[in-house]
N, C-alpha and C positions, 0 to 999 in steps of 0.2 A: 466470510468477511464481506463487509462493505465499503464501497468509498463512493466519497463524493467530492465532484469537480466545482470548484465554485468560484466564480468571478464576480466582484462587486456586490457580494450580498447573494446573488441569486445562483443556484445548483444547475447548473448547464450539461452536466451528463453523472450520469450513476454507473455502477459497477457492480458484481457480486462474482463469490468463486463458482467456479464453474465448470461441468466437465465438458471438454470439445471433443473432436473428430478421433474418433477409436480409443477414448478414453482418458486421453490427454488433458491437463487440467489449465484452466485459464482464470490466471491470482483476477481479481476483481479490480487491479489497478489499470491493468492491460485492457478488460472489457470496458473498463468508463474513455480510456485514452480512446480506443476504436472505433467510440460510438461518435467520439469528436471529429474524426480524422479529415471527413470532406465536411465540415462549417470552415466558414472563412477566414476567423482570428482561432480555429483549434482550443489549442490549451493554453496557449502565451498569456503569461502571464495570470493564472489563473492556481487557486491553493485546489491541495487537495489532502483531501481528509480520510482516515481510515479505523472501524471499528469492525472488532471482533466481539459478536454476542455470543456470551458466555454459555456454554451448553451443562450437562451434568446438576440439571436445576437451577442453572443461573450463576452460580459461583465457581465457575473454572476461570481463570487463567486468559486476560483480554489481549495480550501482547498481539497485535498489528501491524509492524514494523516491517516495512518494505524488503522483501529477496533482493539479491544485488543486481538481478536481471529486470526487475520491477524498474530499480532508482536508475536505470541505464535510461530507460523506455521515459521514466519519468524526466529527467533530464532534461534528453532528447527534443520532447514534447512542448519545452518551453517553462514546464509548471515552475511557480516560484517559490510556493511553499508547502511540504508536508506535516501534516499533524498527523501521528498516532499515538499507542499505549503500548506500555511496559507491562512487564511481566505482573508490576505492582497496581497497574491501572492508572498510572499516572501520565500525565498527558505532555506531549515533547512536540516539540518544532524545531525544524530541519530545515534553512534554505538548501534548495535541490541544485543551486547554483557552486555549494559548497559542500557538498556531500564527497565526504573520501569513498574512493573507486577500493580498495582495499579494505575500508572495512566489512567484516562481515555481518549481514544482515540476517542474524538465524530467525527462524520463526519453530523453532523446537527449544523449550526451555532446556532441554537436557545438551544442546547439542557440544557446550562448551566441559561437559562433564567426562571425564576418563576414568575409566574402570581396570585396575590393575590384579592383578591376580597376586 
């Protein structure tokens, strides 16, 4: 995945997923917010955008939708508004000012699916 932090037009830090220290993964929203962290206005007020390029030839499945540990950090950080994609590829915004702390943010289509015997 990627994001991008953008203020007033202009992309003021980038993001991508990533693996860190013993293997541990860092979502690409965390690596754009860190890269801001010592500038002097941060992220306040500033959008941030999020795409998933589609693997499997191009046509999988682009859902970008922030983990609820992402929209915590996002918050946090000041950002005032999220854009990503649905499972359909459709494109949504999110003030991060109003983001429910409860809802769940999957980033697994199946993850709402239950298998019963």
């Amino acid at each position: 995945m990627t994001c991008l932090v953008v203020r007033k037009g202009d992309v003021i830090a980038t993001g991508v997923n990533k693996r860190g220290f013993r293997g541990s993964s860092i979502h690409a929203e965390r690596d754009a917010l860190r890269k801001l962290r010592w500038q002097k206005t941060g992220a306040e007020g500033a959008d941030l955008w999020l795409f998933r390029f589609g693997g499997h030839g191009g046509d999988a499945d682009r859902m970008s939708k922030p983990c609820a540990e992402c929209m915590e950090a996002i918050s946090a950080a000041g950002i005032n508004r999220v854009f990503y994609y649905d499972w359909e590829g459709n494109l949504h915004r999110l003030k991060a000012s109003q983001a429910d702390p409860d809802e769940h943010y999957s980033i697994n289509k199946w993850d709402d699916f239950v298998i019963t015997a």
